[in-house]
C-alpha positions as CSV (number, residue, x, y, z in Angstrom):
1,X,120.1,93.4,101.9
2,X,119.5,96.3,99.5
3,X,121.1,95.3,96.1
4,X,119.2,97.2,93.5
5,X,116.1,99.4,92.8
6,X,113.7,97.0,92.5
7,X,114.9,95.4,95.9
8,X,111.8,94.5,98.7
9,X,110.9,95.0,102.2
10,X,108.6,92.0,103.7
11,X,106.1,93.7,105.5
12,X,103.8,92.0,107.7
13,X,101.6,90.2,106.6
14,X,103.9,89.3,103.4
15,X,103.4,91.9,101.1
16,X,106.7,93.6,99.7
17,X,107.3,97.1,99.4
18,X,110.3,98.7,97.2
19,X,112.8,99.9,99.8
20,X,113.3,103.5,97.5
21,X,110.6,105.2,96.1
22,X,110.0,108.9,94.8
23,X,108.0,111.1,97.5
24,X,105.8,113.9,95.6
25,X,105.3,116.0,98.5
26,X,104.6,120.0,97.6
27,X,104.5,119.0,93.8
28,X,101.6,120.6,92.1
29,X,99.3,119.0,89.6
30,X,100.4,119.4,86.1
31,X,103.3,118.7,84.0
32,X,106.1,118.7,86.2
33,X,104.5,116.3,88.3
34,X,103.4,113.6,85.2
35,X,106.8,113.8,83.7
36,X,108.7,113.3,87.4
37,X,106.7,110.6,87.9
38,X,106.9,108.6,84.3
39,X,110.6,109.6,84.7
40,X,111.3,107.9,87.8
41,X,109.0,104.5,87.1
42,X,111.2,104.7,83.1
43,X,114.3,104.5,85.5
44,X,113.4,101.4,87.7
45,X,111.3,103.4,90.7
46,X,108.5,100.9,91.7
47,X,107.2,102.8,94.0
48,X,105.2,106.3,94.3
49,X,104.1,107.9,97.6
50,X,101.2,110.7,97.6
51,X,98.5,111.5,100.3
52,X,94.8,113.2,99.6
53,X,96.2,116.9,101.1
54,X,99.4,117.1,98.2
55,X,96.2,117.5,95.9
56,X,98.1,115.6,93.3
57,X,96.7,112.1,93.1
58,X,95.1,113.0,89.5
59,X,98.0,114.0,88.1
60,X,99.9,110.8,89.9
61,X,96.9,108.3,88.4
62,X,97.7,109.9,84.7
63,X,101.7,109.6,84.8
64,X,101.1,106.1,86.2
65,X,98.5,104.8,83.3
66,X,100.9,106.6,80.7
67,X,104.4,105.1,82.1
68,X,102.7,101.4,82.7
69,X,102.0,101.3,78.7
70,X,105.1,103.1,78.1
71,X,107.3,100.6,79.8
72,X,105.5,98.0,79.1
73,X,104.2,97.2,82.7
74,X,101.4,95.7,85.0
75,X,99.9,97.2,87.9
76,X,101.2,94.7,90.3
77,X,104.8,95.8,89.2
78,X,103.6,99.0,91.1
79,X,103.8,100.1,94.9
80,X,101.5,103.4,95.2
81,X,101.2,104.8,98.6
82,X,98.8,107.4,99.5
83,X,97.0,108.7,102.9
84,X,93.8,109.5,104.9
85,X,94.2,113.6,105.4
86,X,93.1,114.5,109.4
87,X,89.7,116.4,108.2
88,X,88.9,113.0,106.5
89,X,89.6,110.5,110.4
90,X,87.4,108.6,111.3
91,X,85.3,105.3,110.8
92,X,82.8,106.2,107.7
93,X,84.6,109.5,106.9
94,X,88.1,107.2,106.4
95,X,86.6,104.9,103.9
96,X,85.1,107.3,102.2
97,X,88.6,108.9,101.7
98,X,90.1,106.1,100.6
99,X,87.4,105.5,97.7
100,X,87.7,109.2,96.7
101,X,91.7,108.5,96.8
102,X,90.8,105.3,94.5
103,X,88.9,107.7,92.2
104,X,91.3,110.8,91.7
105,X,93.9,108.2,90.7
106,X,91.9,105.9,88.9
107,X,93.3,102.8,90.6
108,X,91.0,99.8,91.9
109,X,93.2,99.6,94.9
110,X,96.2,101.0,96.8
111,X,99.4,98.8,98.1
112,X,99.7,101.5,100.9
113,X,97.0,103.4,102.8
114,X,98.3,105.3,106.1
115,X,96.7,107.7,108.4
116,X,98.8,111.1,107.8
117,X,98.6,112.1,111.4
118,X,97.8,111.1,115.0
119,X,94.6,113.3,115.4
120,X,94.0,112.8,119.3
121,X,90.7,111.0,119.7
122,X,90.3,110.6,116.0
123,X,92.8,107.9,114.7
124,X,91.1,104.7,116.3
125,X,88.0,105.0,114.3
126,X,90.4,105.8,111.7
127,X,92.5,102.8,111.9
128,X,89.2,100.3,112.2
129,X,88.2,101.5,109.1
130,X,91.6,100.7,107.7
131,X,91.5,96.9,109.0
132,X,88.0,96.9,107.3
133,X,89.5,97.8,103.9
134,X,92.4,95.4,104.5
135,X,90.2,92.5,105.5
136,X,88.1,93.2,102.9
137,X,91.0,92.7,100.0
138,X,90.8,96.6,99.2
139,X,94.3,97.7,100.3
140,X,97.4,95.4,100.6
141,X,98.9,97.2,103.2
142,X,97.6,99.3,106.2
143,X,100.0,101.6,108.1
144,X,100.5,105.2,110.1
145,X,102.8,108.1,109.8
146,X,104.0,110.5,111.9
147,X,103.2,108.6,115.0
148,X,105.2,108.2,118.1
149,X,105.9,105.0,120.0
150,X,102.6,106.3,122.7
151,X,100.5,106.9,119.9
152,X,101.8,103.2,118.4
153,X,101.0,102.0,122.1
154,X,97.4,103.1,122.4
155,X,96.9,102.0,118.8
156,X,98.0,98.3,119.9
157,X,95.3,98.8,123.1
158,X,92.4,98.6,120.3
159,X,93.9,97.2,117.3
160,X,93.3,93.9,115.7
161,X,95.9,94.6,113.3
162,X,99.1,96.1,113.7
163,X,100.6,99.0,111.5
164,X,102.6,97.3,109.1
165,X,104.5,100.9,107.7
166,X,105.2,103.6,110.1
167,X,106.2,106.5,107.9
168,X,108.2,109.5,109.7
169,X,110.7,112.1,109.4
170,X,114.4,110.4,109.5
171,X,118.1,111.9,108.8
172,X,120.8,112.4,110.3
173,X,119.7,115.3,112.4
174,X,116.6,113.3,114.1
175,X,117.4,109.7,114.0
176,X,114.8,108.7,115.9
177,X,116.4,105.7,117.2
178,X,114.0,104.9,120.3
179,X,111.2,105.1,117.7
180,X,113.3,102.8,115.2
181,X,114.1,99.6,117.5
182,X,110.9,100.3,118.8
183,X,109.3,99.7,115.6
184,X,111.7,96.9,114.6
185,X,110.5,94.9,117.6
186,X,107.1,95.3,117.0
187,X,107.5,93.9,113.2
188,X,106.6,97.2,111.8
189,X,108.8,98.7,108.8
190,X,109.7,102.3,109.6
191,X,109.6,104.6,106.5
192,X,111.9,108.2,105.7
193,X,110.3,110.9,105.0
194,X,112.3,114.5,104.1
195,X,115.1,111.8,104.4
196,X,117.5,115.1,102.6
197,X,116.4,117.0,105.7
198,X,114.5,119.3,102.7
199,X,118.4,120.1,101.5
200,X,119.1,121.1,105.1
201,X,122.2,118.6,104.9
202,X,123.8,119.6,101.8
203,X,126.8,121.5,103.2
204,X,127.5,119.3,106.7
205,X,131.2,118.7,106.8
206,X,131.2,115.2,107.9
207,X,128.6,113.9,104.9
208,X,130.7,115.9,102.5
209,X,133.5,114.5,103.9
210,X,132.2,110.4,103.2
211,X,130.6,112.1,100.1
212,X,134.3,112.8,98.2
213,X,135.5,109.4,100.0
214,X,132.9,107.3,97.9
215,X,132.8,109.8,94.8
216,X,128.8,110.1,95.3
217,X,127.1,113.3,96.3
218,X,125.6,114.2,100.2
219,X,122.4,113.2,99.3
220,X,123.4,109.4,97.7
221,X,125.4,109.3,101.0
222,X,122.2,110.3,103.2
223,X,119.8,107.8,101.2
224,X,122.8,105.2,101.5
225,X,122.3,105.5,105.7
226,X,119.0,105.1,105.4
227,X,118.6,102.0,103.7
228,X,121.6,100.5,105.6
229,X,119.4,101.3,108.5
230,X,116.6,99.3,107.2
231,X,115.1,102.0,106.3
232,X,112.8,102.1,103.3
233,X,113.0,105.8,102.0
234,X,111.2,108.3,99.0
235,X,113.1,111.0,98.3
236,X,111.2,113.5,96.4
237,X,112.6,115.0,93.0
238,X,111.0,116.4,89.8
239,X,114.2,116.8,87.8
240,X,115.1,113.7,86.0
241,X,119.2,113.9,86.7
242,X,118.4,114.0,90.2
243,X,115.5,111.3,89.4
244,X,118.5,108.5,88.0
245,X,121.3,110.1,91.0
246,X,119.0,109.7,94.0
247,X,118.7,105.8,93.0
248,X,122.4,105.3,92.2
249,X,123.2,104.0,96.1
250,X,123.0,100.2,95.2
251,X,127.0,100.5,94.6
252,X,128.8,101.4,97.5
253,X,128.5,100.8,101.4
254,X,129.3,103.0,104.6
255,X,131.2,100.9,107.1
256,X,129.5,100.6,110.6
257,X,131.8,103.2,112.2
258,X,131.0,105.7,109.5
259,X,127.3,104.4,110.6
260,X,128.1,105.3,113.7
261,X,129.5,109.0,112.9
262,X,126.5,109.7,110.7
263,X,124.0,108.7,113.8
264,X,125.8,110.6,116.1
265,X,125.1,113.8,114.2
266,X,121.8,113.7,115.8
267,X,119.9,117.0,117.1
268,X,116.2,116.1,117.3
269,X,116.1,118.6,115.2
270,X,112.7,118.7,112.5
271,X,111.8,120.3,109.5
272,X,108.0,119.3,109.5
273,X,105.6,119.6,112.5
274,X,106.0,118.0,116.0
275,X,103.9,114.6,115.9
276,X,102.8,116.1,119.4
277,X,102.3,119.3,119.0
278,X,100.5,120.3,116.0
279,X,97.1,122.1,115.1
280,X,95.8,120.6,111.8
């Protein structure tokens, strides 16, 4: 179980991957994004999770390099995620992505590449060129996001390896739970994104309500869920007090009826795009 910051998942294939992490989704290059992300890896974060379209992996590559020697830390003791955008899918197009990924952040190798979206007709070539990468020693992880259990299906029809991350939006209005055991049976580790709902969540009566019962705030409750789900989650942040409160969920734990009520809150409801029914 989840006991502290620096706790692990076991993905397949035996690399382990921080269940928390810090998402830097719509934060711009510049200094609010170095100083979120030196602040998070100075308060125990050990893992980062950017993608080619945030257009922020330079900015991500610099607060890395400046929080290692800062704190005093090897590479190794960091997980950095990042992913293939849709313009960039397939075979030679996805490994050149991944080496102009490599480049903006200045890293010699990723723990987490994924394929943003499941482009119809595009994501096969995608993921071979993934497996190439992997078998090659250039990535220790391969994964997806945003893919539903048919896309996972006719991913397996081809595949030689399987996903080992399938990162998606998760909260309490759109628990996905087909999607989850799905996932949990086929030994992939599913992965919150917009696990806050993008502060969508903040005033629901029944998370404030477990909120005041365990002194944290909605979102510590939220983030709490998710990892008691076996969830691995990256909420994103740039202010440092939210940084350090976001993480503090290692202390307290919801009892499987309140579980229960939290799941039940479920709408299908989405903030991002339809993994079905998008045009980009």
């Amino acid at each position: 179980m989840t006991t502290n910051l620096q706790s692990k998942a076991t993905l397949q294939g035996g690399v382990q991957m921080p269940w928390f992490g810090l998402g830097v989704f719509q934060v711009e290059e510049g200094s609010e994004l170095i100083a979120a992300v030196k602040s998070a890896i100075k308060h125990g974060y050990r893992s980062i999770d950017t993608a080619a379209i945030y257009g922020n992996e330079s900015g991500v590559g610099q607060a890395i390099r400046e929080a290692l020697s800062e704190n005093n830390l090897q590479r190794e003791d960091l997980f950095i995620t990042s992913k293939v955008w849709n313009s960039d899918l397939g075979y030679d197009e996805t490994l050149a992505a991944y080496e102009a990924s490599l480049s903006k952040l200045g890293l010699e190798y990723l723990d987490l590449y994924l394929i943003h979206w499941p482009v119809a007709g595009k994501y096969k070539e995608a993921w071979r060129a993934l497996e190439t990468l992997y078998k090659a020693g250039r990535v220790k992880a391969i994964g997806v996001s945003n893919f539903q259990i048919h896309h996972l299906e006719d991913l397996f029809a081809d595949a030689e390896i399987k996903p080992m991350v399938n990162q998606v939006e998760f909260h309490p209005y759109l628990t996905q739970k087909e999607l989850l055991s799905f996932t949990r049976e086929h030994g992939i580790q599913l992965e919150a994104w917009a696990p806050l709902m993008q502060g969508g969540l903040l005033g629901q009566p029944l998370l404030e309500e477990l909120a005041a019962k365990y002194g944290k705030s909605v979102p510590q409750v939220i983030l709490r869920w998710d990892l008691q789900h076996g969830v691995i989650t990256i909420p994103k942040s740039t202010k440092e007090h939210r940084i350090i409160e976001n993480a503090s969920v290692f202390d307290f734990e919801l009892t499987s009826e309140e579980m229960d009520r939290i799941d039940a809150l479920n709408q299908d409801r989405r903030v991002g795009p339809d993994p079905d029914n998008f045009d980009f």
